[in-house]
N, C-alpha and C positions, 0 to 999 in steps of 0.2 A: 105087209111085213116091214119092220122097220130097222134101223140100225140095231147092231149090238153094240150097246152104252159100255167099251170096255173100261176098265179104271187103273189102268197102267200099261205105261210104254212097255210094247215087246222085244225093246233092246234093252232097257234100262231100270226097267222095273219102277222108275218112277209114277207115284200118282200124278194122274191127269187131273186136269179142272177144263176150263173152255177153250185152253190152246191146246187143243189135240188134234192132229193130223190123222187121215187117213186116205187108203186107196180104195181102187173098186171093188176091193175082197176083204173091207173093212182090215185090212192091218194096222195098226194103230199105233202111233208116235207123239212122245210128247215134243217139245218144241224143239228143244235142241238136238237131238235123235234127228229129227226133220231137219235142221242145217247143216248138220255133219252127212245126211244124205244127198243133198242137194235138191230134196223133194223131191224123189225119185226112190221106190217100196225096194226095201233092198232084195225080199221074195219075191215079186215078180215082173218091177219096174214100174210100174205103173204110179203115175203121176199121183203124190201126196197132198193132198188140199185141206181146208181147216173145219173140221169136223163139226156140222150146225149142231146149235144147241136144241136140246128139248124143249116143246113146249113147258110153261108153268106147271108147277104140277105132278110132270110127268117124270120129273129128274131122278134117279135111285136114291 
C-alpha cells in the first residue's frame, strides 16, 4: 500500500509539487505551512518530514 499523492496543503489549500511534508497519517503540508508548524502535524503532532517522490512514471 503506498502513499496517498495528496495535491494540496491541508492548511492552505495551496498546490504541492516535491516540497511537501507529511506525517505518519500522511497529513500533508506544503512548505511553508511546515515552518509556520515548526514541523510538527498540527492534528496529531507527529513529526512532519519531506514527502518522497514517486517513482517515474508513477506521478498523477
Amino acid at each position: 500500500m503506498g502513499l496517498e499523492m495528496k495535491t494540496n496543503c491541508e492548511t492552505c489549500g495551496r498546490g504541492l509539487n516535491d516540497h511537501a511534508y507529511i506525517c505518519v497519517h500522511e497529513c500533508t503540508y506544503c512548505e511553508g505551512c511546515t515552518a509556520k508548524y515548526d514541523s510538527i502535524c498540527p492534528n496529531c503532532n507527529g513529526e512532519l518530514v519531506r514527502r518522497p517522490k514517486p517513482p517515474a512514471g508513477m506521478e498523477h
